[in-house]
C-alpha positions as CSV (number, residue, x, y, z in Angstrom):
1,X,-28.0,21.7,43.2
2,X,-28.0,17.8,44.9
3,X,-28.4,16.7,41.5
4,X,-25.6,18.6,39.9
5,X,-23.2,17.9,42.8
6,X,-24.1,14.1,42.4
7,X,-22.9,13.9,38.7
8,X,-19.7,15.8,39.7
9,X,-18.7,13.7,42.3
10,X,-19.7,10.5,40.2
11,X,-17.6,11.6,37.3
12,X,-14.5,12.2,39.6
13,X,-14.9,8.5,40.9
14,X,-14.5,7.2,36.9
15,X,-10.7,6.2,35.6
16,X,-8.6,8.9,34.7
17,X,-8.5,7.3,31.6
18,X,-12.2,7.6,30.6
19,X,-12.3,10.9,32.0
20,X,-9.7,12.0,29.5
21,X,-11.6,10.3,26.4
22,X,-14.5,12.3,27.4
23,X,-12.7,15.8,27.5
24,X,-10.7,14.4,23.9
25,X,-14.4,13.4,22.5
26,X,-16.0,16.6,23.5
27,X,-12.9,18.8,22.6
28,X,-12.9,17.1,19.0
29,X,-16.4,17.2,18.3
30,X,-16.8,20.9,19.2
31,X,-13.9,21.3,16.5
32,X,-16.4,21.4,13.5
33,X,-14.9,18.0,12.8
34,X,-11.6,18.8,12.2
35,X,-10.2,15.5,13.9
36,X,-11.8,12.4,14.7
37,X,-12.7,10.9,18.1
38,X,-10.3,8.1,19.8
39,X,-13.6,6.0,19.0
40,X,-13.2,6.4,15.3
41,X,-10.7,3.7,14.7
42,X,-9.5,3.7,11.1
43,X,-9.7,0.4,9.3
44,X,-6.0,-0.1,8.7
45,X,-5.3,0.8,12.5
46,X,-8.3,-2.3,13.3
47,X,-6.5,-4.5,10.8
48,X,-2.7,-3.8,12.7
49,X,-4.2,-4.3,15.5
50,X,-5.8,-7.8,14.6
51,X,-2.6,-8.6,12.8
52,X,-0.7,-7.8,16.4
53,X,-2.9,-10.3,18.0
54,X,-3.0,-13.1,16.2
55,X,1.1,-12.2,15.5
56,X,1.5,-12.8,19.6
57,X,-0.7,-15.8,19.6
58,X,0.9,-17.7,17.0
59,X,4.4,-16.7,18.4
60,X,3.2,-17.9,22.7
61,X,1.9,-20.8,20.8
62,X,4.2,-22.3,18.8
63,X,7.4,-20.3,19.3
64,X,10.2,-20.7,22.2
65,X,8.4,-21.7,25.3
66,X,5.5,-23.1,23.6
67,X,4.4,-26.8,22.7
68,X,8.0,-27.4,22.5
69,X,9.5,-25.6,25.0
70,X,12.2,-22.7,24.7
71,X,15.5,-24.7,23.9
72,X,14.2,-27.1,21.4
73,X,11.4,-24.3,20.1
74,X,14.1,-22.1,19.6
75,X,16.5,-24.3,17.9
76,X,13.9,-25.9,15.6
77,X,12.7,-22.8,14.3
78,X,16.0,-21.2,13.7
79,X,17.1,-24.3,12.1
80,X,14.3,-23.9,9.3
81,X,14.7,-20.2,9.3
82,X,18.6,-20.6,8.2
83,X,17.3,-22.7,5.2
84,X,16.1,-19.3,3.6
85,X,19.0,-17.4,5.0
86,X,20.5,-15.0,1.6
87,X,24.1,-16.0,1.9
88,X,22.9,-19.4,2.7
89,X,21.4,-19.6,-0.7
90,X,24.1,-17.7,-2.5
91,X,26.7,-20.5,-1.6
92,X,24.2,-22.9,-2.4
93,X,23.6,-22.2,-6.0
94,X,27.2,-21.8,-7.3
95,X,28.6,-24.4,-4.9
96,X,25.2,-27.0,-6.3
97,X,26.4,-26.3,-9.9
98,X,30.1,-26.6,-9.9
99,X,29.8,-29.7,-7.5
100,X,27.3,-31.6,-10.3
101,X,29.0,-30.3,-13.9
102,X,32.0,-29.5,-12.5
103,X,32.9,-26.5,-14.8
104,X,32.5,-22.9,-14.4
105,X,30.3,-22.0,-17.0
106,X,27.7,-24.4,-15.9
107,X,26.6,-21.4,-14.2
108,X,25.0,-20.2,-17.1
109,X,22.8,-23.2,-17.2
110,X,19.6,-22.3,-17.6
111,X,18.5,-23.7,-14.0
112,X,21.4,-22.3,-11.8
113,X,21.3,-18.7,-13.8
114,X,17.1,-18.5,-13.3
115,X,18.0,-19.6,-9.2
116,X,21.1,-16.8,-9.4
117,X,18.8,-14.5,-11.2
118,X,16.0,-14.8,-8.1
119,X,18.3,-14.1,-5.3
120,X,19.7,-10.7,-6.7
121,X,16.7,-9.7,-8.6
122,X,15.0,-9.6,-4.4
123,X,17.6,-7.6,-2.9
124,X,16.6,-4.1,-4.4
125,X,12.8,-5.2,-4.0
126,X,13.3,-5.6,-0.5
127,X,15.5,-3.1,0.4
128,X,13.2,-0.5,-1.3
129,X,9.9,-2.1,0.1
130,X,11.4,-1.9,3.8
131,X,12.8,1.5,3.4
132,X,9.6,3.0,2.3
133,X,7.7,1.1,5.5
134,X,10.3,1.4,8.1
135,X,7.7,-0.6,10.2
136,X,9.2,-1.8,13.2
137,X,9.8,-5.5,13.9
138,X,7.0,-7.1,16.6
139,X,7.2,-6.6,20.2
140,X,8.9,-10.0,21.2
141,X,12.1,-9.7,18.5
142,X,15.0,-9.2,19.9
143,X,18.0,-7.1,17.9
144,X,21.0,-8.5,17.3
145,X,23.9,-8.1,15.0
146,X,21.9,-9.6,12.2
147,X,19.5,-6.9,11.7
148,X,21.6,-4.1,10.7
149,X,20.3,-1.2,7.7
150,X,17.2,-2.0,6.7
151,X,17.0,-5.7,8.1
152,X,16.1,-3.9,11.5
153,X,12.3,-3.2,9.6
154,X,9.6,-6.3,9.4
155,X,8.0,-5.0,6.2
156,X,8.1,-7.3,4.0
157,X,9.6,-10.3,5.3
158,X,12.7,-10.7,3.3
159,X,12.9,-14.4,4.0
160,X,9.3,-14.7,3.0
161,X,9.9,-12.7,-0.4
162,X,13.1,-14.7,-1.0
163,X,11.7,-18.1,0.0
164,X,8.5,-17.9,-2.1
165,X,10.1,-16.3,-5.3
166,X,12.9,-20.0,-5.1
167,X,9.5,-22.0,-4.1
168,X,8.2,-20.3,-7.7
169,X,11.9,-21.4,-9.4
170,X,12.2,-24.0,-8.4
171,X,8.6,-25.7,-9.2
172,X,8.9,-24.1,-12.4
173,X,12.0,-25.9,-13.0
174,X,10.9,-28.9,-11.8
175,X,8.2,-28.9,-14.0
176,X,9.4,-27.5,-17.4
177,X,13.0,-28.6,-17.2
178,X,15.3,-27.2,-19.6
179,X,16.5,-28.1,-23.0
180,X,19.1,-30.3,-21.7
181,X,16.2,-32.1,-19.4
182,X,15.4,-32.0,-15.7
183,X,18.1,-31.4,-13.1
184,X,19.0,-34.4,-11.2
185,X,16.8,-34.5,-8.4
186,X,14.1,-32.1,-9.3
187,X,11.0,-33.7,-10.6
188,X,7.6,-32.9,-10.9
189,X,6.4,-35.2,-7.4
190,X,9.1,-32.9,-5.6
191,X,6.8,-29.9,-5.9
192,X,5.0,-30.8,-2.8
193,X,8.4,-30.6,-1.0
194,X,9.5,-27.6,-2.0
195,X,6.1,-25.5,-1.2
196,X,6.4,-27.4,2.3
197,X,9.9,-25.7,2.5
198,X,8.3,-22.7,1.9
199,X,5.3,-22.9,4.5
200,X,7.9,-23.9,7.1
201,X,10.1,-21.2,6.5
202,X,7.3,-18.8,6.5
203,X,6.1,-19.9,10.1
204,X,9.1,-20.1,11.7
205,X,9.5,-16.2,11.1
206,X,6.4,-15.9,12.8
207,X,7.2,-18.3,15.4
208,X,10.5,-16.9,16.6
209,X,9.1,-13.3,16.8
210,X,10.9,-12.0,13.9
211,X,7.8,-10.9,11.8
212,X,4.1,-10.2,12.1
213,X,2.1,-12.5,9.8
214,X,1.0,-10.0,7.6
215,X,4.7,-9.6,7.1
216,X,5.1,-12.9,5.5
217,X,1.8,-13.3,3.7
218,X,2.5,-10.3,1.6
219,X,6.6,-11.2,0.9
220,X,5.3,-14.4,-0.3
221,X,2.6,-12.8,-2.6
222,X,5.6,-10.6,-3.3
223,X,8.1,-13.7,-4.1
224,X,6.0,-15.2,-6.6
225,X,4.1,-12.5,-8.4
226,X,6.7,-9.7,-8.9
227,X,10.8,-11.1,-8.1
228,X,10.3,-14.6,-9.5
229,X,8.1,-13.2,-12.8
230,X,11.3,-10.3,-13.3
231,X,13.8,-13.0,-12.7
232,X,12.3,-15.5,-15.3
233,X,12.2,-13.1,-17.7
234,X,15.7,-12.0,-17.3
235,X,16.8,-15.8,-17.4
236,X,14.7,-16.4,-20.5
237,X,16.0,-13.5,-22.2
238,X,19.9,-14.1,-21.1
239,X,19.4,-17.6,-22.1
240,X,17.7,-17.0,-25.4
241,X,14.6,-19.2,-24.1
242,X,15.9,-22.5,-23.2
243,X,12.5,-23.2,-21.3
């Protein structure tokens, strides 16, 4: 009877918490295994949860009010996020084209129609890929009249997919050219640039909060394997192969 009334009043002194994991535990195993105990993490719930932590590490590290402080953190890395802002890069092309031929149906160049071709081919690809998630963005974003529709889910990173599937054009411009030869500018040492425009743009989603990192690793897998390979062959095929 001592014995038994120790164990009792030992077991009142632990956490609430631990107490109720015990009562879950014993409740679930004594359901002929019809639902797993809280110690029974599932590998996809371990792999959110590592993807959480590093996430919050990388953004107290390197984002506002890290190493650079808030101010010039933020600023920096909103900067470099702009570069691979959609209507950024819609203005860009067109605006690009007409400035160096200086006629309207440059546009069906081969270069500025496979750049084109990129940009809209990602916008169903994303907008599917996010409704079907619906995950929610990480803990330190903050909404604002930017993320509207399906821009207020993180997966994929739609800056990542669209970043990564130019990165792809672009290189692959740079280094087959056209019949009509290389566009001014592009060449195959600037390469290196344009993938380092593509690893910035990817960390500064990460840095200001915007994205969890396994966000932007698969919209960049994304970008290059599936939107740039689609938008290619639409160019090639619009174009009648003028690679």
């Amino acid at each position: 009877q001592r014995l038994r009334s120790r164990m009792v009043a030992i077991a009142e002194r632990r956490p609430p918490a631990s107490r109720k994991a015990d009562q879950e535990g014993s409740s679930s195993n004594g359901d002929a295994g019809s639902s797993s105990s809280p110690g029974n993490v599932t590998l996809v719930a371990r792999l959110l949860a590592i993807d959480l932590e590093i996430s919050n590490v990388a953004f107290r590290t390197i984002g506002p009010g890290g190493f650079m402080g808030e101010k010039l953190g933020a600023w920096v890395w909103e900067a470099i996020s702009f570069l691979a802002d959609g209507f950024c890069w819609f203005l860009i092309v067109p605006v690009y084209t007409l400035a160096k031929h200086r006629k309207l149906d440059a546009l069906l160049l081969p270069d500025s129609l496979l750049l084109a071709a990129t940009l809209v081919v990602d916008i169903p690809i994303i907008v599917g890929l996010k409704q079907l998630f619906k995950r929610r963005r990480p803990p330190a974003h903050k909404h604002d009249m930017r993320f509207v529709g399906v821009d207020k889910f993180s997966f994929p990173s739609g800056h990542a997919t669209r970043c990564w599937a130019l990165v792809a054009a672009l290189c692959f411009v740079a280094t087959h050219g056209t019949r009509g030869g290389l566009p001014e500018g592009l060449t195959p040492d600037s390469t290196s640039l344009i993938v380092g425009w593509g690893c910035a743009v990817s960390v500064s989603r990460i840095a200001l909060g915007r994205h969890f990192v396994s966000d932007v690793l698969v919209g960049a897998m994304i970008g290059c394997v599936a939107t740039f390979p689609i938008a290619l062959a639409l160019t090639t095929k619009v174009s009648g192969g003028a690679w």
